[in-house]
C-alpha positions in Angstrom: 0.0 0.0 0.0 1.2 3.5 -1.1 1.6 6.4 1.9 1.7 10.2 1.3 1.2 10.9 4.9 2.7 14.7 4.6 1.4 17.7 3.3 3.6 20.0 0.4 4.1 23.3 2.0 6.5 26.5 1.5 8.7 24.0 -0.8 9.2 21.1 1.3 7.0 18.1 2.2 5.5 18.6 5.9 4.3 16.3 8.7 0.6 17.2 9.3 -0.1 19.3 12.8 -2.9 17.4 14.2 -4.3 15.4 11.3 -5.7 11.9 10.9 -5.2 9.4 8.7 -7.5 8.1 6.1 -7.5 5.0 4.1 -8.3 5.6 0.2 -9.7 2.3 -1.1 -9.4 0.9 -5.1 -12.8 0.6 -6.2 -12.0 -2.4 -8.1 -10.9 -4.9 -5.4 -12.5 -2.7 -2.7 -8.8 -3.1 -0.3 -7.2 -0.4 0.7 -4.4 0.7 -1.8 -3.2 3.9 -0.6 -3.0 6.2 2.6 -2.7 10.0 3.0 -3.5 12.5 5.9 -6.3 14.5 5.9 -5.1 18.2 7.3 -5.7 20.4 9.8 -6.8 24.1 10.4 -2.8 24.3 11.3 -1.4 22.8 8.7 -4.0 25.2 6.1 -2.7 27.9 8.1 1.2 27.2 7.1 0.4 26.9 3.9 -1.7 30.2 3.3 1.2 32.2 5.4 3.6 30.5 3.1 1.3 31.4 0.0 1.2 35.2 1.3 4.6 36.0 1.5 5.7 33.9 -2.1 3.2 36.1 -3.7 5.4 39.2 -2.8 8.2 37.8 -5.5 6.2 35.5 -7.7 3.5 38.1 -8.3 6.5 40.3 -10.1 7.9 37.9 -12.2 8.3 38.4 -16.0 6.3 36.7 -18.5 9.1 35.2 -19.6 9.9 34.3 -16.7 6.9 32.5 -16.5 6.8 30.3 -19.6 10.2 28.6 -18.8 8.6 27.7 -15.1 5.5 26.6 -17.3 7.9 24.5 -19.8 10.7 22.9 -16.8 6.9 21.6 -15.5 6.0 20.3 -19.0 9.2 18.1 -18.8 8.9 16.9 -15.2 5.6 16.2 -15.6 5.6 14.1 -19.0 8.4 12.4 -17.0 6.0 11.4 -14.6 3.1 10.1 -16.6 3.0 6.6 -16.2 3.0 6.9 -12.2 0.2 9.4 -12.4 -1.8 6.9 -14.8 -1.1 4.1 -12.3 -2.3 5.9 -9.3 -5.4 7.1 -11.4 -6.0 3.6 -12.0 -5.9 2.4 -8.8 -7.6 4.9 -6.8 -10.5 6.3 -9.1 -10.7 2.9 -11.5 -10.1 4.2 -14.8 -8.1 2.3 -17.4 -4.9 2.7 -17.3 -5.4 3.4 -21.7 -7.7 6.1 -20.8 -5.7 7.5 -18.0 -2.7 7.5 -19.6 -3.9 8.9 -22.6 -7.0 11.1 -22.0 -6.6 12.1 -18.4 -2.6 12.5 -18.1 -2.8 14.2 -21.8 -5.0 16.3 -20.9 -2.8 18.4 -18.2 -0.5 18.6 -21.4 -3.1 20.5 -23.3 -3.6 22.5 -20.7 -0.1 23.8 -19.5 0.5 24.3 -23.5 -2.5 26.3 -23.8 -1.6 28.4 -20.8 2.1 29.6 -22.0 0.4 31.0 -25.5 -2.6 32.7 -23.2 0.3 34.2 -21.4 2.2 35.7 -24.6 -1.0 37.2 -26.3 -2.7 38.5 -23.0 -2.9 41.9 -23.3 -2.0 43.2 -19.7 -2.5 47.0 -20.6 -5.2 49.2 -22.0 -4.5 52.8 -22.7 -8.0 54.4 -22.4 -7.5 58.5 -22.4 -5.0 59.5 -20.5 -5.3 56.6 -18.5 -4.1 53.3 -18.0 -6.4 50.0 -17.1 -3.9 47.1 -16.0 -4.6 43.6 -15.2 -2.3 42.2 -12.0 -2.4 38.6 -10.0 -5.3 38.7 -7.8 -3.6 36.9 -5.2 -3.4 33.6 -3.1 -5.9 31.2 -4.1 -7.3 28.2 -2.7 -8.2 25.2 -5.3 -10.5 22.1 -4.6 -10.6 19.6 -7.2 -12.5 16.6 -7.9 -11.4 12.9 -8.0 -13.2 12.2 -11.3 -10.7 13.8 -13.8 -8.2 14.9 -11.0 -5.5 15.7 -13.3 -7.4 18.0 -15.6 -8.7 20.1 -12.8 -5.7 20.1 -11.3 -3.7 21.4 -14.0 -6.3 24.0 -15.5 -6.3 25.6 -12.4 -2.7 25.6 -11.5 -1.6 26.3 -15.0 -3.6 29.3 -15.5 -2.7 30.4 -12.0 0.8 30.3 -12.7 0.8 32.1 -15.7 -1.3 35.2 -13.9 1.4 35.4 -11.5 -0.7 34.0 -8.6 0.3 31.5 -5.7 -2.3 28.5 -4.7 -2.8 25.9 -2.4 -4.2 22.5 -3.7 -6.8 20.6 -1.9 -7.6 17.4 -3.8 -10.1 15.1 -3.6 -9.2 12.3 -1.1 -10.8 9.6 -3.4 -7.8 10.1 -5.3 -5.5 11.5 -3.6 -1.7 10.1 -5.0 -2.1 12.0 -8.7 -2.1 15.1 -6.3 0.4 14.1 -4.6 2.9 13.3 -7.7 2.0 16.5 -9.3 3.5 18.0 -6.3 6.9 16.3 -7.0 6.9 17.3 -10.4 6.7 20.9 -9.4 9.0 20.9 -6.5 11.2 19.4 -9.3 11.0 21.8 -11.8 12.0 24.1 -9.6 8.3 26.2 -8.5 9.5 28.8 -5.9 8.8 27.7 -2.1 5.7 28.8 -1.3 3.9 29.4 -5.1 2.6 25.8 -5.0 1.2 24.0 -1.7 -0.3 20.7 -1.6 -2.5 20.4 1.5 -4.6 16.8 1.5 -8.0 16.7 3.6 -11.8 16.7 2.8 -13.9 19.2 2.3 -15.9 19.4 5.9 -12.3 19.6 7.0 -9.8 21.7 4.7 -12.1 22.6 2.1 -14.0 24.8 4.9 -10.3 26.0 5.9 -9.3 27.4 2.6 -12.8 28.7 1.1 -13.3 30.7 5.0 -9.6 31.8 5.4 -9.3 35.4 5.3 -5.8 35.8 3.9 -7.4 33.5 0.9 -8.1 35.9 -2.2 -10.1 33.6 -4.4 -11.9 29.7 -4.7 -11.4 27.9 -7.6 -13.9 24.5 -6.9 -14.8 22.1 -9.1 -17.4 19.4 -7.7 -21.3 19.3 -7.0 -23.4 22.0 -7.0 -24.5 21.2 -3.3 -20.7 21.4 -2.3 -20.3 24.2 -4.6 -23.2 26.3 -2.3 -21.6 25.4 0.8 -18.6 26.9 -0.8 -19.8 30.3 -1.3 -21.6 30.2 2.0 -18.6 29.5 3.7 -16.4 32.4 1.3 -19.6 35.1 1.6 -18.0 36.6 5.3 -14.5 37.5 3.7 -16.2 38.7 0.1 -13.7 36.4 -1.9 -13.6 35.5 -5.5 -15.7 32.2 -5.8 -15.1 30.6 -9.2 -16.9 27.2 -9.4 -17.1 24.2 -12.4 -20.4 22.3 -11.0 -22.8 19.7 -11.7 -24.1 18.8 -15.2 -27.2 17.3 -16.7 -25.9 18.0 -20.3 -28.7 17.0 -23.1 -27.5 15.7 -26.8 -30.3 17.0 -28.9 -30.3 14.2 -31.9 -32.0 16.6 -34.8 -34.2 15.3 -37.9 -31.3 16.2 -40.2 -28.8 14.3 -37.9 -26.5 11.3 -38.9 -27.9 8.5 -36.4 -25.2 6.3 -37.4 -22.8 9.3 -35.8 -24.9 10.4 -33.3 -26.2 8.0 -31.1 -23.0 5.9 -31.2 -21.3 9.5 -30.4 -23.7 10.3 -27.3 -23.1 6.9 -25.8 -18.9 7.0 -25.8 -19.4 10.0 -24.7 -21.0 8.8 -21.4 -19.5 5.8 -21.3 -16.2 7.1 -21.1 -14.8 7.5 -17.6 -17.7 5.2 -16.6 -20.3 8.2 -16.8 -18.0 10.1 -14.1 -18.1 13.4 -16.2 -19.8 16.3 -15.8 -20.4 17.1 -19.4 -21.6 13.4 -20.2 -24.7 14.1 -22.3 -26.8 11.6 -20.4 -29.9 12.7 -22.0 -30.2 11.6 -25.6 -33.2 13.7 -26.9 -34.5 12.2 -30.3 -37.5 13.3 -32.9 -40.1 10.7 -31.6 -40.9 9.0 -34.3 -37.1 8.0 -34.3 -37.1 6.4 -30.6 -37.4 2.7 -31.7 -34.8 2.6 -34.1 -32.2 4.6 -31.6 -33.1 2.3 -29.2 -32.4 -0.9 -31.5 -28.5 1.3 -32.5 -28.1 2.1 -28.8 -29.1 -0.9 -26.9 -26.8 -3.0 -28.9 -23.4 -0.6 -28.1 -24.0 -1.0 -24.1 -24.9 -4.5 -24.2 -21.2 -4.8 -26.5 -19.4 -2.5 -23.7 -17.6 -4.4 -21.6 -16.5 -3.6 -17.7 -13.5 -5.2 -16.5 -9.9 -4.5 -14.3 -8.6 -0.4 -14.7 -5.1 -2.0 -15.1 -5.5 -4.1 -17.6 -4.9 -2.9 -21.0 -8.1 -2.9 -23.4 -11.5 -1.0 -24.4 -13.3 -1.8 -21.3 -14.8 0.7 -18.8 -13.9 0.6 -15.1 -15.8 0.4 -11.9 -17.0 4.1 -10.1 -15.6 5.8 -7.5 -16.7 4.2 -4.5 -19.5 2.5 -2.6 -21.5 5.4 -2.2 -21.6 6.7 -5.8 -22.4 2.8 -7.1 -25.3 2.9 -4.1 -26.5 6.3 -5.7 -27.0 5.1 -9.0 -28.2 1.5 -8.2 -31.2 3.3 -6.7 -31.5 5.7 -9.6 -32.0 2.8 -11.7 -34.3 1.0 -9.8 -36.0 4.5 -9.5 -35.8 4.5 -13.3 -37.9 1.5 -13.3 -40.3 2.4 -10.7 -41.3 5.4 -12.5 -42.0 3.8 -15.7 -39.1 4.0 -18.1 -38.2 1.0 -20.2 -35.2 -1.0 -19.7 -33.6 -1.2 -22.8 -29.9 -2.7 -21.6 -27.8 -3.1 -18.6 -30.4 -2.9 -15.3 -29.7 -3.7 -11.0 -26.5 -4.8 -10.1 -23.1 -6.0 -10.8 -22.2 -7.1 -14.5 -22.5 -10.5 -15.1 -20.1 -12.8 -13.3 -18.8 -10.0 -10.9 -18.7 -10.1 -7.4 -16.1 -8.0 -6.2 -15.6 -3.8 -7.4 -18.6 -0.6 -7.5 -18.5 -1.7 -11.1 -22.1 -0.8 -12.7 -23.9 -2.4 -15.9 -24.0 -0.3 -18.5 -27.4 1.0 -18.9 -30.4 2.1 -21.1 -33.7 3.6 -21.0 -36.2 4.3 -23.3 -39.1 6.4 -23.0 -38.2 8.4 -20.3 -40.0 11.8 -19.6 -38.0 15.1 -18.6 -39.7 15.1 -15.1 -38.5 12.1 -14.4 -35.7 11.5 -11.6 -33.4 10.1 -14.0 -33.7 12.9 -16.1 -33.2 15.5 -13.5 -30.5 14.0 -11.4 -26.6 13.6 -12.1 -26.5 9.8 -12.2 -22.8 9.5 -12.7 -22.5 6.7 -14.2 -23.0 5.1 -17.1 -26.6 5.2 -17.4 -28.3 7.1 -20.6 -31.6 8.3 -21.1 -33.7 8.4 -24.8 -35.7 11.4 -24.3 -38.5 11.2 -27.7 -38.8 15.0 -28.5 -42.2 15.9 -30.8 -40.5 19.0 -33.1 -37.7 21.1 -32.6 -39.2 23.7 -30.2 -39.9 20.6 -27.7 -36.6 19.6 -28.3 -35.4 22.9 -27.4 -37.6 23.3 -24.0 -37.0 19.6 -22.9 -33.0 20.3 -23.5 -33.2 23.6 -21.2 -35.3 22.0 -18.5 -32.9 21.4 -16.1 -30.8 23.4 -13.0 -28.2 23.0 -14.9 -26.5 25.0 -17.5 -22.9 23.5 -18.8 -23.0 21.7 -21.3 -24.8 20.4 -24.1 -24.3 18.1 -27.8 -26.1 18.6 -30.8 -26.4 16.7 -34.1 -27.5 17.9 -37.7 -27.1 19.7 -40.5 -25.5 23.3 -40.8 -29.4 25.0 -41.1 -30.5 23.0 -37.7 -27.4 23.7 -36.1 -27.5 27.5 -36.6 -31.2 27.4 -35.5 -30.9 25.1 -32.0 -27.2 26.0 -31.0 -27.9 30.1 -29.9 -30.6 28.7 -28.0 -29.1 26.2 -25.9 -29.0 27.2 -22.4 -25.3 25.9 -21.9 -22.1 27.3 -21.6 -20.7 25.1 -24.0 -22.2 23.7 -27.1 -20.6 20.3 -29.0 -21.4 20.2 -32.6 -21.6 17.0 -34.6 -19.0 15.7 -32.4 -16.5 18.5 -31.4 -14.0 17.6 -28.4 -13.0 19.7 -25.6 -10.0 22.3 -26.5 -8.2 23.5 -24.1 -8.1 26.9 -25.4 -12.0 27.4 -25.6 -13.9 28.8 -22.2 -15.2 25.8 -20.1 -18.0 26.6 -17.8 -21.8 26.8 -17.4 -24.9 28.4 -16.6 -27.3 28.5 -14.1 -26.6 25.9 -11.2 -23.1 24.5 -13.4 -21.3 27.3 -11.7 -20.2 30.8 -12.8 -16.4 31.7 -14.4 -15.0 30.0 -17.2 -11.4 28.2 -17.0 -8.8 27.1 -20.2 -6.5 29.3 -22.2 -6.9 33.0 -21.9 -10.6 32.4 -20.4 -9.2 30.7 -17.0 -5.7 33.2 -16.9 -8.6 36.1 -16.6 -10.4 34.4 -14.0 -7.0 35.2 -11.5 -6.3 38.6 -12.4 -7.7 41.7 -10.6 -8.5 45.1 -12.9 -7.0 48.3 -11.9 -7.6 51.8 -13.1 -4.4 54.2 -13.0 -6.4 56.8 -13.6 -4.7 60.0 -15.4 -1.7 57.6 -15.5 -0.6 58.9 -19.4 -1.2 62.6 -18.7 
């Protein structure tokens, strides 16, 4: 079993003051694989007074400076990819191709898209005879999620970096190790003591710490919406910057002039990857209603072919979820599924076939299902989808922004539809006939998905503050 019992603080790794342990447990086997200490209000305190007084240098760094931190990281980190993968793998169960790949690549993207953010940012604005500048807004606290740990982690810190900011890192304790190996990589690329702490814990615990901490400038959080609340409750007394990535419900509207053989196998991977443990998985597969029975037929036979199986074996197979918890959530979304009416189309109750030990969770599909039902409204998580029949396009519209939730959303059809439906999505991010993430484009949501928007320039303008030097040029 792997240990990372101390915390990263003011460039060095430091026992916990007061801290307990906690077991993290491999959702495949359901042992224990690795164990970590969850911090204290002492050890959140070091690392905010060490975050204070780095900002004093860090914050006046060039930008040149800057970009050759950004590319030593680059190196260490790509350095490091296969033990990150592993510890993905083994704590949050998903396969080592698509950690290694997807989830270590995308922290890649993200520290590349940063460094050209950084050299086309304008910093200045000459307006008049004055000057409008944009300058680090300070310490900041981040809380990421164990789902795709790695990506958070890095579009936060690498945007961060870039603005001239210093952080402290509070990862999720389901999957805790990738943290704590990221931290390496930066204390050996040489981050200034102090820029970059690494504080494990949960949120009741050190997630409270940072977001109610006075000497704490801003939040960046990534999680559920009802963590995400708590959040700004808890920042609301000291007025700090609260920039949250929340929960998702994301629809794919499948349009009369779409390609089914693209689109439906294209909504499923697109749940099915990371096991449904994505908040932009569009779990709600909308489709004109006379077009239900054949998707159904195209759909049904893709989850019944998916297969589940070990995270560190190589192959196309998706892993188990997170944890107990999560697989006891959506077991009783499914069976709530069914209750309600919808029609089981694949997958169903329980473990897959022949599996006895693991959270890992059949693959499943309903048909028929209404927009007010509970698996339409809630985040299931998992790799449960929902065929939504639609009766025109204006239904398709109102059933795809019936939700508290505003992030994401995938559409399918031709270039008239598109231009139609797409402007009235009530997302912050539309995926067209397939388009993919990019590091460089603003991710974020609407409504109850959050508020702020992270990647490339978007994010590195979510840490700066905006100061008027007024008469400056006179």
């Amino acid at each position: 079993m792997r240990n990372y019992l101390k915390h990263y603080i003011d460039g060095a790794w430091a026992e916990s003051e007061g801290g307990a342990r906690h077991l993290v447990i491999n959702p495949a086997t359901e042992a224990p694989v690795t164990e970590i200490t969850l911090g204290s209000q002492a050890d959140v305190d070091k690392a905010v007074a060490a975050a204070v007084r780095a900002f004093e240098t860090y914050s006046r760094t060039s930008a040149k400076e800057r970009i050759a931190l950004i590319e030593r990281i680059l190196d260490a980190y790509k350095a490091r990819a296969g033990d990150m993968a592993e510890a993905m793998s083994l704590e949050m169960g998903a396969p080592l191709s698509l950690a290694r790949t997807a989830q270590v690549g995308s922290g890649i993207g993200h520290f590349h898209a940063a460094i050209e953010a950084l050299r086309q940012f304008q910093f200045e604005e000459r307006i008049g005879n004055s000057l409008v500048v944009h300058e680090p807004i300070g310490v900041v606290a981040m809380i990421t999620p164990w789902n795709w740990p790695l990506n958070q982690i890095t579009s936060k810190v690498a945007s961060a970096l870039v603005a001239g900011c210093t952080m402290i890192l509070k990862p999720s304790e389901e999957a805790p190790s990738v943290a704590a190996i990221f931290a390496e990589v930066l204390d050996g690329a040489g981050v200034p003591a102090g820029v970059f702490n690494l504080v494990q814990g949960d949120g009741p615990g050190v997630g409270t710490a940072l977001s109610r901490h006075p000497r704490v400038d801003m939040v960046s959080f990534t999680g559920s919406t009802r963590a995400g609340i708590q959040i700004a409750k808890n920042a609301a007394d000291t007025v700090k910057r609260v920039h949250q990535e929340l929960g998702g419900k994301a629809p794919s509207v499948v349009l009369e002039s779409a390609d089914l053989s693209r689109a439906v196998p294209g909504t499923l991977l697109s749940v099915l990857m990371n096991s449904g443990q994505s908040c932009i998985a569009p779990t709600r597969l909308l489709v004109p209603e006379h077009l239900q029975e054949q998707v159904a037929v195209i759909a049904a036979e893709i989850m019944k072919a998916t297969q589940t199986g070990d995270p560190l074996a190589e192959g196309r197979h998706i892993g188990p979820v997170v944890n107990k918890a999560q697989w006891d959530k959506i077991q009783g979304l499914i069976a709530k599924g069914i209750a309600e009416g919808a029609r089981l189309e694949a997958g169903g109750p329980g473990r897959p076939d022949g599996v006895e030990t693991g959270y890992f969770v059949r693959p499943t599909l309903f048909s028929g299902v209404r927009n007010d039902m509970t698996i339409a409204r809630e985040e299931i998580f998992g790799p449960v989808v929902t065929i939504i029949p639609y009766e025109d396009e204006e239904d398709a519209i109102r059933i795809a922004n019936d939700t508290d939730y505003g992030l994401s959303a995938v559409l399918f059809g031709d270039a008239e539809g598109v231009r139609r439906v797409a402007p009235r999505l009530r997302a912050g991010m539309v995926y067209v006939n397939g388009g993919q993430p990019d590091p460089s484009l603003p991710f974020g949501g609407y409504k109850q998905s959050g508020n702020g928007r992270e990647y490339g320039k978007f994010g590195l303008a979510e840490y700066l503050e905006v100061k008027a030097l007024v008469g400056a040029l006179a």
